[in-house]
N, C-alpha and C positions, 0 to 999 in steps of 0.2 A: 681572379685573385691577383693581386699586383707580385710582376716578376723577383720584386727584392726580397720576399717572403716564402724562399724558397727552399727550408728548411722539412727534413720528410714529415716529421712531428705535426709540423706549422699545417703542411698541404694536409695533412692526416685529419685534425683537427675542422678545418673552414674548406677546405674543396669539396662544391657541389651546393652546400649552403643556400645559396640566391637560386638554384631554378624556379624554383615558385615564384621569384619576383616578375619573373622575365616570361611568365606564362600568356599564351593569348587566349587560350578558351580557359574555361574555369570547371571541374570536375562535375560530371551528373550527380554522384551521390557523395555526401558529408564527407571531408577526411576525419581522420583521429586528427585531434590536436594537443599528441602526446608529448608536450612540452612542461614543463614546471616552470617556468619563466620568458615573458616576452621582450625582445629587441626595441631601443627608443633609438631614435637618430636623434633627438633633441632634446634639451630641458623643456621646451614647447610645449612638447606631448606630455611629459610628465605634467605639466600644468593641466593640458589638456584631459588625461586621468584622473587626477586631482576635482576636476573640473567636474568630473561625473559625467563623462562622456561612454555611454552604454559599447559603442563598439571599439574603445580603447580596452586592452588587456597590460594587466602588468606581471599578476602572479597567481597563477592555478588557483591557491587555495583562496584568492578574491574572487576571482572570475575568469572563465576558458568558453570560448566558442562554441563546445560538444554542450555542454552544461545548458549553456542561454540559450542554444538550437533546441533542446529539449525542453525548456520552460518554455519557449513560446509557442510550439506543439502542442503542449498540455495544457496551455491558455485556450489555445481553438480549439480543442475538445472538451473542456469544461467549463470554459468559461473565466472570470475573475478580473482583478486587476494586476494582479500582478503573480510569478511564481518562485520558486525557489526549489533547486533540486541538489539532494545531499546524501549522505553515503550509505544510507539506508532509510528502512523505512521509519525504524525507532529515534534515527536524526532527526528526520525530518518534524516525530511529535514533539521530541525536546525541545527542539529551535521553535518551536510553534507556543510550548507552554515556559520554557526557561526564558526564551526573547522577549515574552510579553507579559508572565505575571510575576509579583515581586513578594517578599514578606507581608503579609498579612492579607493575600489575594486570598480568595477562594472558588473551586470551582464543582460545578457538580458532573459524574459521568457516571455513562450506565456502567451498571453493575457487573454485565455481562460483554465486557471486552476484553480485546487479545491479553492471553497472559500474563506478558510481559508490558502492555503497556497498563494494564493493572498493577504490575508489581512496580512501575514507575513513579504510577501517580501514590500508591501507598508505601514504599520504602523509598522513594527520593525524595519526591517535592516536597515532604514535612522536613528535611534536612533543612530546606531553604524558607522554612516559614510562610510553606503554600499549603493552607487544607483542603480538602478534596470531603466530597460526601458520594457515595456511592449507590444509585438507587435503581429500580424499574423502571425503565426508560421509555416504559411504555406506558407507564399511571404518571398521566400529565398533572395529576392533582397531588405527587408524591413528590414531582421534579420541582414545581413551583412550590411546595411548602418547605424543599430543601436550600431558596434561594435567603441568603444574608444581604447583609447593607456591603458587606464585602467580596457578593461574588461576583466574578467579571465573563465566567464562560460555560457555555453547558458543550460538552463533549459527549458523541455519540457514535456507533456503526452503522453505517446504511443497513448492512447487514453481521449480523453477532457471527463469532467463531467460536466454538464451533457450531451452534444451532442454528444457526442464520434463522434466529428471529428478525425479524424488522423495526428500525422505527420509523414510527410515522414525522417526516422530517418536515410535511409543510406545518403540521402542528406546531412542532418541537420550535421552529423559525417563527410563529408567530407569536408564543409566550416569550419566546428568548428577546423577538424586539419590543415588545408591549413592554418586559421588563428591564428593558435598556442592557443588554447581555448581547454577546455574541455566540453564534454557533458553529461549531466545530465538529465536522462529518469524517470519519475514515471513510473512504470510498471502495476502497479496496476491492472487497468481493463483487461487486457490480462493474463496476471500471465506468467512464463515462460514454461508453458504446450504448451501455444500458441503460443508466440513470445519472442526471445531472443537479446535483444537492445543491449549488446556487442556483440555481433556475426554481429549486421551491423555496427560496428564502435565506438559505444557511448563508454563512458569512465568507466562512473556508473550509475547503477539501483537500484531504491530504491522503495519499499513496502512498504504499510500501510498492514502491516499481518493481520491484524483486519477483514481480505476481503478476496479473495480469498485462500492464500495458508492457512490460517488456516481454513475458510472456513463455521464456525457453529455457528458462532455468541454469543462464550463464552471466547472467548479471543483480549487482546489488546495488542497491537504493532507495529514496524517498522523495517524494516531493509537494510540496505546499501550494495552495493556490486558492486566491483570491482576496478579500480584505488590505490596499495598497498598504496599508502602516501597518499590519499585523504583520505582513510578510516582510516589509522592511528592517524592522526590528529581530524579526525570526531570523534573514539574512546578518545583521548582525551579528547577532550569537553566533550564527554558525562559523564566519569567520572568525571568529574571539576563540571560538571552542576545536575547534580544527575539526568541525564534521563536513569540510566540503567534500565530494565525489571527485573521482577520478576521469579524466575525459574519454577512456576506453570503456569504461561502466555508463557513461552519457548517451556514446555512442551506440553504445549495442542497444542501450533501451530506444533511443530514437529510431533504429533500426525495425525491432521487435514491434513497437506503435502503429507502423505503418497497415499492419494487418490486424492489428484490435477487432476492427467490426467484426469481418470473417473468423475470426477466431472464437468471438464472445457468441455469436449463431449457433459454431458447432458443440462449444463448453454446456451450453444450455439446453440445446436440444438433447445433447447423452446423456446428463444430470436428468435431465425428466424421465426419460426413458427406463433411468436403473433406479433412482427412484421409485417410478412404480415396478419394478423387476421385484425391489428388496422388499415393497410392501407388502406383495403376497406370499412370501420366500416365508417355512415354520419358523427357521433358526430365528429370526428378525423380529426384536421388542418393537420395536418405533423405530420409524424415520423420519429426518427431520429433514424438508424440502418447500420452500417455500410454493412450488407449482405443483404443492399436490392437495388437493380439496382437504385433507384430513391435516394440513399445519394450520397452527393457529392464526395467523397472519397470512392467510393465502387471499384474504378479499385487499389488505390493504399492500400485497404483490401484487395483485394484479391489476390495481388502479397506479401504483407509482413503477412498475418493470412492466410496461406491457410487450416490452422487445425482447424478455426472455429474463428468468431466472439467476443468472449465470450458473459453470458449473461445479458451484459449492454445494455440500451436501453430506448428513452425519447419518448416521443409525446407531443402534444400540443393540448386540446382541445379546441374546436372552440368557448367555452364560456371562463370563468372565475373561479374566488377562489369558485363562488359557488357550480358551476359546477364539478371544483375539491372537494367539501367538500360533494358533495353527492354522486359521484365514491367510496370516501374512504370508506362512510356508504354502499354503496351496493356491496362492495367487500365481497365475503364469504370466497374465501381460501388465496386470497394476505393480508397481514398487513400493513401498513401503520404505516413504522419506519424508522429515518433518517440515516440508514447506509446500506452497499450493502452487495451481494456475500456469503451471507449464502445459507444453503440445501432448505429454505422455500423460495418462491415467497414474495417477498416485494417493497412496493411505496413508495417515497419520493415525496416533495412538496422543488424544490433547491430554489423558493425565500424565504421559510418560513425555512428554516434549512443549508444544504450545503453553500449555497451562499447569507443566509442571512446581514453577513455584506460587501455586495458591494452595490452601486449606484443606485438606480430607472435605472439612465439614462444607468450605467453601466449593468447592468442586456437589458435593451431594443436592448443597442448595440451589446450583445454578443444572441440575439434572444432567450431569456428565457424570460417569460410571465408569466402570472398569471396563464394561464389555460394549464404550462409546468408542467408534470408529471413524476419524474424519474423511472424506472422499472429496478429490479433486478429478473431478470426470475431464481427461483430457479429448483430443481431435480426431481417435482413432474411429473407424467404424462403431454405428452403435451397438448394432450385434455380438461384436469383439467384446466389448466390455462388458456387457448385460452379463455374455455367456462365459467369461472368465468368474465376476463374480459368482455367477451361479451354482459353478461344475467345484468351487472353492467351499461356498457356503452347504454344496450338498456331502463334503468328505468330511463337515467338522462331526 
């Protein structure tokens, strides 16, 4: 810093500033680029921004290093053209259906998705003169007779929450482009360790990173991937709407990705294991596990996940909320928290949290119950887990 600036304030403020300039090696792993704004030495660069120069930055909520280091990770694991990562996972569907469909759009999605991205598509987007129709997303003959001159998208889950039924997605891709439609996969409960929805056809996949590929339960976000103009336009919005991500939330998921496969191996192999644990168990109505011969959709798992399940997974117990409230009190290693796909085992309750804003009657028809329990089989031992829920389900 030049000597005539030598004010304690002045040193306070800019001493230390340029080390990174004057670096000769360059860090093994990512920094944070916990900044909100970048330095121009010239009107040049600003042109050069202007310009659409991908490694200029000017302002977080346009674009940061942690952000783009994490879209283009999530391009070489999924594939696409292009991505977009934003401040959760519910940003990520808005930017995806607000960026891209306008008044008088329509779009069709299964009937049995996340809660909240149900309570989306039917209490917001008629706000904006977007209709939505909601069907079986597995009666291909229900989805195509639900298509208008006006619809432009079918919306889907690789895998449903909380039953993780499946859809069949190279089907879903082939009616969507015969009918000039795009298709739109949450990926979520699978992650693309397990299965990759462009690679059978889909248009775009989009993440709640909150879940699997960050993976530990300290970071929030979402992100979009594939279709170059859908995603463009979804980027849009999202700067217009201020859902970009944080470069510390970028980074921990970029961090957290790195172990995906190994992680998505052990989710799946303890999801199978307790699984068949709870099948035999009296308390235990149904479970719902796509690797196990008795779910409805375990022929069309095991031709699209042949690498594993992941480890999502529901039951029903044979009583009720109280039944469910004294499970959660004799759990010793599971917790009982409304979010998935971290390292630790954890329970959820979807009509008291996930899918608490739908329907009594809507919850009955989509066969979720009082004494439905959601399970995230985390990376512990599998015997740990089996045998916590066991020694819980045998004191109710």
């Amino acid at each position: 810093m030049p000597d005539p600036f030598s004010g304690f304030s002045t040193r306070a403020v800019h001493a230390g500033n340029e080390v990174d300039r004057h670096m000769v090696t360059h860090p093994k792993a990512q920094p944070i680029y916990q900044t909100s704004v970048f330095v121009y030495d010239s009107l040049a660069q600003v042109d050069d921004f202007l310009a659409g120069n991908p490694d200029n930055y000017m302002y977080t909520r346009i674009g940061n290093p942690n952000p783009a280091a994490l879209e283009e990770l999530i391009l070489a694991l999924e594939g696409g053209e292009a991505a977009l990562f934003g401040a959760s996972g519910m940003a990520a569907i808005g930017a995806a259906l607000l960026g891209n469909l306008e008044a008088g759009d329509h779009l069709i999605a299964s009937r049995e998705l996340y809660g909240t991205t149900q309570s989306l598509i039917e209490k917001e987007l008629g706000r904006f003169g977007i209709a939505a129709t909601l069907v079986d997303i597995r009666d291909l003959a229900a989805v195509e007779a639900a298509i208008t001159p006006r619809t432009r998208l079918i919306y889907t889950e690789t895998a449903s929450n909380p039953l993780v039924r499946v859809s069949d997605v190279p089907a879903l891709a082939a009616l969507a482009r015969r009918r000039g439609l795009k298709l739109l996969v949450d990926n979520t409960f699978l992650s693309p360790a397990l299965y990759r929805p462009l690679d059978d056809g889909a248009d775009l996949v989009l993440h709640s990173t909150t879940k699997y590929l960050n993976g530990h339960s300290d970071a929030t976000g979402g992100i979009l991937a594939g279709d170059a103009e859908w995603v463009a336009r979804a980027r849009r919005f999202q700067i217009n709407a201020g859902g970009s991500a944080s470069p510390f939330e970028a980074w921990l998921t970029f961090r957290g990705a790195k172990t995906l496969a190994l992680r998505m191996q052990a989710h799946s192999r303890n999801a199978q294991a307790l699984a068949e644990a709870l099948e035999a168990h009296p308390q235990v109505a149904r479970v719902h596990y796509p690797g196990l011969p008795s779910h409805p959709d375990h022929a069309l798992a095991r031709r699209l996940f042949p690498r594993g399940c992941s480890g999502m997974l529901s039951f029903t117990l044979k009583g009720g909320l109280a039944e469910v409230d004294r499970l959660i009190q004799n759990l010793r290693l599971a917790v009982f928290a409304p979010s998935l796909a971290g390292v630790a085992t954890s329970i959820s309750h979807p009509g008291k949290t996930s899918h608490r804003a739908l329907a009594p009657e809507t919850l009955a028809e989509l066969d979720i119950h009082d004494g439905t329990v959601r399970v995230s089989a985390g990376i512990e031992e599998a015997a740990d887990i089996v045998g916590d829920f066991l020694q819980a389900l045998d004191r109710l």
